[in-house]
Each structure stands twice: as C-alpha cells, then as structure tokens.
C-alpha positions in Angstrom: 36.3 49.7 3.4 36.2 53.0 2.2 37.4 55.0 5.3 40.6 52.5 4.8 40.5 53.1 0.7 40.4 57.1 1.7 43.4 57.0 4.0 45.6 54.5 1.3 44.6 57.5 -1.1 45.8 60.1 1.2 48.8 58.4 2.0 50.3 57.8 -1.4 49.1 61.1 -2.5 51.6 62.3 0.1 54.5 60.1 -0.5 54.0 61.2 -4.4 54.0 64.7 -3.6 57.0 64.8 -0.9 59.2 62.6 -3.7 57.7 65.4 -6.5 59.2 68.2 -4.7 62.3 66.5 -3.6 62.9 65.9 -7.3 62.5 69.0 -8.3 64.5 70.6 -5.5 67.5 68.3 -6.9 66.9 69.6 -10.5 66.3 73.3 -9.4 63.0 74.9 -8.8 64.0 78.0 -10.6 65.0 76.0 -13.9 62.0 73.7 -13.8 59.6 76.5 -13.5 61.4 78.8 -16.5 61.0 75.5 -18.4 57.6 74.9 -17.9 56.7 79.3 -18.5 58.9 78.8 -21.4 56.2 76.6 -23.3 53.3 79.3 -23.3 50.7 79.1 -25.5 51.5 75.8 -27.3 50.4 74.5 -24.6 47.3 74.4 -26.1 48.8 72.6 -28.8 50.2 70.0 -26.1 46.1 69.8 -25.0 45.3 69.3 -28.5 47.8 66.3 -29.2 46.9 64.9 -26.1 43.0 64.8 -26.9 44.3 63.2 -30.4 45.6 60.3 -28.6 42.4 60.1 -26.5 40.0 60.0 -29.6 42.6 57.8 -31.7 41.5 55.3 -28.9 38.0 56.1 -29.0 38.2 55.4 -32.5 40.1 52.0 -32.1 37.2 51.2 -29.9 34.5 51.8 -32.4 36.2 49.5 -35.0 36.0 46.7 -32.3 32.8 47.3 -31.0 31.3 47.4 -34.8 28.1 48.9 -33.9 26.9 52.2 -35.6 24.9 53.1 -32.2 28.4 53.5 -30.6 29.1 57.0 -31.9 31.9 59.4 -31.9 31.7 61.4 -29.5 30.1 58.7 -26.5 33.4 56.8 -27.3 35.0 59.8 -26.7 33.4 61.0 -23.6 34.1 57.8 -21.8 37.6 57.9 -22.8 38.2 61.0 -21.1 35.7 60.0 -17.9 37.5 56.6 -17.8 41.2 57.8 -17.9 40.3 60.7 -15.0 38.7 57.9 -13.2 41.9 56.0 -13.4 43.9 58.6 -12.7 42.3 59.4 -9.6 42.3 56.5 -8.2 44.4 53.9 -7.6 42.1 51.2 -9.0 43.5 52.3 -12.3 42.5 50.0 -15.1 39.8 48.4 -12.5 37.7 51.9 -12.4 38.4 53.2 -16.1 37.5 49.9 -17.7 34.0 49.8 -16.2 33.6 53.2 -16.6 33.5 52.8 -20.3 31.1 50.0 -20.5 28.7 52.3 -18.0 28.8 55.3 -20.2 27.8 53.5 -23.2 25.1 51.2 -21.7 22.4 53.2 -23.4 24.0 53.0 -26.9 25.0 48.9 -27.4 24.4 46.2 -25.1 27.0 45.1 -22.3 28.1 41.7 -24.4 29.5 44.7 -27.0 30.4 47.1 -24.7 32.4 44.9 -23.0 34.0 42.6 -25.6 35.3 45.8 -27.7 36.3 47.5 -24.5 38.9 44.4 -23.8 40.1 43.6 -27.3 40.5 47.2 -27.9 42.7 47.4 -24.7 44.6 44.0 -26.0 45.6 46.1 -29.1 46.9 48.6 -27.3 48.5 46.5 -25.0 49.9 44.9 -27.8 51.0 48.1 -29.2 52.5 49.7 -26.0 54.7 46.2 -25.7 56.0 46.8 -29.4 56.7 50.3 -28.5 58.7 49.1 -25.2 60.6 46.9 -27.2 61.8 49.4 -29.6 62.4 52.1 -27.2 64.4 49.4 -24.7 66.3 48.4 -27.7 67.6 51.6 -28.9 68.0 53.0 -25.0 70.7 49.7 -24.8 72.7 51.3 -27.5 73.4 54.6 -25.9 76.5 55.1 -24.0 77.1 55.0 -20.6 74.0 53.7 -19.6 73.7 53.1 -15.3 73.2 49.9 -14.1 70.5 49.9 -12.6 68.8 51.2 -16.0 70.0 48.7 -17.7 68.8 45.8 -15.6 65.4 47.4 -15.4 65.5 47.0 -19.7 66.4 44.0 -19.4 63.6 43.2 -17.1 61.5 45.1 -19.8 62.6 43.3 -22.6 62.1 39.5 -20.3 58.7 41.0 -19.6 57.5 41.7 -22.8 58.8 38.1 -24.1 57.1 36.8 -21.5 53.7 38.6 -22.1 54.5 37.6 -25.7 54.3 34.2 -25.1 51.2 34.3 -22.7 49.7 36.0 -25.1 50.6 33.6 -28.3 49.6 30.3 -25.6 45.7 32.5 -24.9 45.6 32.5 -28.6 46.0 28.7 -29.7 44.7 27.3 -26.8 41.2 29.6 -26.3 41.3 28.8 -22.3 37.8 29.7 -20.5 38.9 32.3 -18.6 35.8 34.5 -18.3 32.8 31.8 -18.0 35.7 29.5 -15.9 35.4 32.5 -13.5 31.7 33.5 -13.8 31.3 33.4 -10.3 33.9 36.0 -9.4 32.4 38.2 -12.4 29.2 37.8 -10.8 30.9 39.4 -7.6 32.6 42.2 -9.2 29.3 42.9 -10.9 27.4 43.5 -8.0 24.9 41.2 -9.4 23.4 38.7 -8.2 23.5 36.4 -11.4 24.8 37.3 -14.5 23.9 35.1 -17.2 26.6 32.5 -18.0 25.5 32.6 -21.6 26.0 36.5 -21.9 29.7 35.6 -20.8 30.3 32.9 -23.1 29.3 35.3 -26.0 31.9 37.9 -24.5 34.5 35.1 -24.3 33.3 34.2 -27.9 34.0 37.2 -29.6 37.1 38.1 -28.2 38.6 34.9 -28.9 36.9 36.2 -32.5 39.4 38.6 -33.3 41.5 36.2 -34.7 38.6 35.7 -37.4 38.6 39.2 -38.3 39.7 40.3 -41.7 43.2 41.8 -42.0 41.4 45.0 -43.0 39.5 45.2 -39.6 42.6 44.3 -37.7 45.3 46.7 -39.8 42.6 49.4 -38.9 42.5 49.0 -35.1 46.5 48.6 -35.8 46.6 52.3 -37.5 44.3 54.1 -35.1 46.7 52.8 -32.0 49.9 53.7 -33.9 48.2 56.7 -34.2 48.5 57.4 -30.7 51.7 56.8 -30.2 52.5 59.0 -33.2 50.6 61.7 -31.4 52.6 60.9 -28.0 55.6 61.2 -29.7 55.2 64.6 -31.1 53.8 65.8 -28.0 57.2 64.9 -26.2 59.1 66.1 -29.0 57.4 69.7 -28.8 57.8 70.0 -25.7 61.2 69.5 -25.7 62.2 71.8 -28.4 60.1 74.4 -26.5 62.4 74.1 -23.0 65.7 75.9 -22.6 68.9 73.2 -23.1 66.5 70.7 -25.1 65.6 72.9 -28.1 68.0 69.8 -30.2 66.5 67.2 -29.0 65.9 63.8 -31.7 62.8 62.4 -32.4 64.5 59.5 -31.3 64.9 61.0 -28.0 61.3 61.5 -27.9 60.7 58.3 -28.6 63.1 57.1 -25.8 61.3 59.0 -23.4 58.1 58.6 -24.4 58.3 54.7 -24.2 60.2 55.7 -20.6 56.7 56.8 -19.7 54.6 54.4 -20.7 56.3 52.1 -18.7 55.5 54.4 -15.6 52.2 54.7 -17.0 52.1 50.7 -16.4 54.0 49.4 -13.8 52.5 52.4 -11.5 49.2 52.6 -12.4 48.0 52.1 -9.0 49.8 55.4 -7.9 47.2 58.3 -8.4 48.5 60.5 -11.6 51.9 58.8 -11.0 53.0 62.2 -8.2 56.7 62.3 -8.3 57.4 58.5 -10.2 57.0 60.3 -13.9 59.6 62.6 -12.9 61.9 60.5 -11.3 61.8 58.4 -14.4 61.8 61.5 -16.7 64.7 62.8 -15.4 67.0 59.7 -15.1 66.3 58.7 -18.8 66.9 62.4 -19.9 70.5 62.1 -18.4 71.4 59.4 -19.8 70.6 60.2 -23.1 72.0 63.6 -22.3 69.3 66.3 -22.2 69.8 66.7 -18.7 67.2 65.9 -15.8 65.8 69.2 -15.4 64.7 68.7 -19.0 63.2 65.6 -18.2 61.6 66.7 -15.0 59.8 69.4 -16.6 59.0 67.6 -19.4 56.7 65.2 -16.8 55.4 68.6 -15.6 53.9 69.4 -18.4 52.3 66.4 -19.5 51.1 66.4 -15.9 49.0 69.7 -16.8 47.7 68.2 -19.6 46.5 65.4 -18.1 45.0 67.2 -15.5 43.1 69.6 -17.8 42.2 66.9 -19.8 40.7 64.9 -17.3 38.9 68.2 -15.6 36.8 67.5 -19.0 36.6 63.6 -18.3 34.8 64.6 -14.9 32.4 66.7 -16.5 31.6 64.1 -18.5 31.4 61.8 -16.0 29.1 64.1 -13.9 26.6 64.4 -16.7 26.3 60.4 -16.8 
C-alpha cells in the first residue's frame, strides 16, 4: 500500500502545483509576487496570529480534557505536529487526530486523550458551521454574485442545516456509535483487542458534554471564537498590507476567511490545499471587489505561514 499511497501523493501534489501556477499566471506573476514582498516584516506578525489560533485550540482542548497533567505547552506541541501531519498528507483529519492522542499518551490516559480530542473538534466543528453560515449569508447579499458561487452557498447553507440536524438527532438519541463499531476501532488501532469498556467510557463522556456546566461549555465556546477572531485579523492585515486592498472591510475579511475554511474542509484530502486556496481566494475576492490578484496572494501568504508553522510541528513531532 504505501508505494500506491506515495504515487497518489505525488500525483496530486502535481495537479495542485500545475493549477497553482496556472492561477497565478492568469492574475499576473509580477503582481502576486509585489504583493506578497509588499507584506515584509509583519509577516512575523502574520506567524504570530497564526500560532494564536493554534494555541486558542490547544487551550479549548485542555478545558475538555480537564486534566491538570495535560499542560500547556504538550497541547500545544501536538497541535502544531498534528496540523503539519494533516497537511502533509492527504489523510488529513485521519493522521492529525491520532497524532494528538500519541503525543500526549504520557501525560493522561487514552479514554481522556481521546474523548477531549473529539469533543474539542465537535466545538470547533460547531464553530466553523456558525462561521459558514454567517459568512454565506452576508456573501448572498453582495451584488452580482456568479452563479456558480451562489449555488455552491446554497449547497453551504443545505449542508450546514443538514449537519445541524445530524448533529441535534446524535444529541437526543445517544446512538452507539463507537462501542457499535469496536471492531473496526480495534482495526484502526492496530490492536489486537481494545477493551470494549475503555470505549464505552469514551462514548460516555462525550455524550457527557451535554452535562457540563454552561461555564465549562461558554469557555470552550470563547477559546474557539478566539480563533476565528485571530483568523480574521490575520486576513484583514494582510489585506491592508497588499497594493489595491489597503480598504479592505473587516467584513471582507470575514467573507474570505469563511471562503477558506470551507477549502480547508471540503479539501482536506489535498496536501496544503496546492492551487484550491487560490482558486477559491481569488474568485471570492472578485466578487466582492478586491480583485483576484488580491485574493491569490492573500492564499500565498497564509500558505508561508502555514508552512513555517508546521516546520515547527515537525520538530515537534521528531522529538516524540
């Protein structure tokens, strides 16, 4: 299998890269790369906003788990190992999740680990969906939008409904969906029995969060809007920073921000997203009229960051 998971690697690497460059070619290499010169040093700022968001997550993470062992900066670290991990690959939330629960195998047991690692990533889920709402929402109002933007809102806003309502049924009705498919766990595990009573307790404190004080819950709440705060202001920056966006909304921020994370989603299987984030940058930056360039570079940038970001999350990794 691996041979075969190298060349499906390769191969999308390549289509990424040959629709990156024939994006950029459309916008103009010669603007795109004055754009991404013009930001200079705040890129470090960019860096700095985008380690924010990591470590708002960390910190959601540590609210959920509730276990003092589970420290700071071990959240952290796996963070940034699991998000280059699922960056890298196209596994994406299939390598980062487990990477977590790894990492911090010597600080709280696996029945933590891996019960705060899902309900944190059911808050942000949960967050990212309100997020796509708004954004889809206010991208309807704008002139002149294409068609075949707007049918891919509406699909957004059908999706989200529909995840809203999965998500409501899960709630009332408690289904046994991990110890209903122990077996399978068992597989993925590598093990060759994992205790059904271990996944029960998992199953059992997930379904727990809707125990949980409002004062637990409004905290993990705070630490994800956090990080869409953070992802906002980064895309805002950098906006102001490039030539032809410098009066550029927060609300066009925001529009292309949630733009992103819904790349960030639907094409999570495509390693760091080569040439999607641009494509979808760039259209959403024309309609709200920034221009594509704008939006290309923007994606350019964010691309860095990731990529310095995530040289750290390897390091990390390395030293496990």
């Amino acid at each position: 299998m691996r041979p075969r998971f190298s060349l499906l690697n390769i191969l999308i690497a390549l289509v990424g890269i040959a629709l990156l460059v024939f994006t950029i070619q459309r916008v103009g290499w010669s603007t795109v790369v004055s754009g991404v010169t013009s930001i200079g040093w705040w890129f470090l700022v960019v860096v700095v906003l985008g380690a924010t968001r990591m470590a708002c997550r960390a910190r959601a993470w540590m609210v959920c788990a509730e276990d003092r062992q589970l420290r700071f900066r071990d959240a952290f670290g796996a963070m940034l190992a699991a998000d280059a991990l699922g960056n890298l690959t196209p596994l994406g939330l299939l390598a980062s999740e487990p990477t977590k629960i790894m990492l911090t195998r010597s600080r709280i047991s696996t029945v933590t680990s891996v019960a705060s690692v899902t309900i944190e990533n059911a808050c942000y889920t949960a967050s990212v969906l309100v997020v796509l709402l708004a954004g889809t929402w206010l991208f309807l109002q704008r002139a002149g939008v294409p068609p075949l933007l707007e049918q891919i809102a509406s699909i957004i806003v059908v999706v989200i409904v529909l995840a809203g309502i999965a998500g409501l049924w899960i709630a009332r009705s408690q289904p046994a969906l991990l110890s209903g498919f122990a077996p399978l766990i068992t597989r993925l595990a590598g093990r060759t029995a994992v205790p059904v009573v271990a996944i029960k307790e998992v199953e059992a404190r997930i379904y727990g969060v809707l125990g949980w004080p409002l004062s637990r819950l409004a905290h993990v709440g705070l630490w994800e809007s956090v990080f869409h705060v953070a992802a906002v202001a980064e895309v805002w920056l950098v906006l102001r920073l490039l030539p032809g966006a410098a009066n550029a909304t927060l609300v066009d921020a925001f529009l292309l921000e949630g733009a992103g994370r819904f790349v960030t989603i639907a094409f999570k299987f495509i390693p760091y997203r080569l040439g999607i984030d641009e494509v979808g940058s760039g259209a959403v930056a024309q309609v709200i009229g920034i221009g594509p360039a704008a939006g290309v570079t923007l994606a350019l940038v964010r691309r860095l960051r990731i990529l310095v970001l995530n040289a750290f999350g390897l390091v990390r990794l390395a030293r496990a």
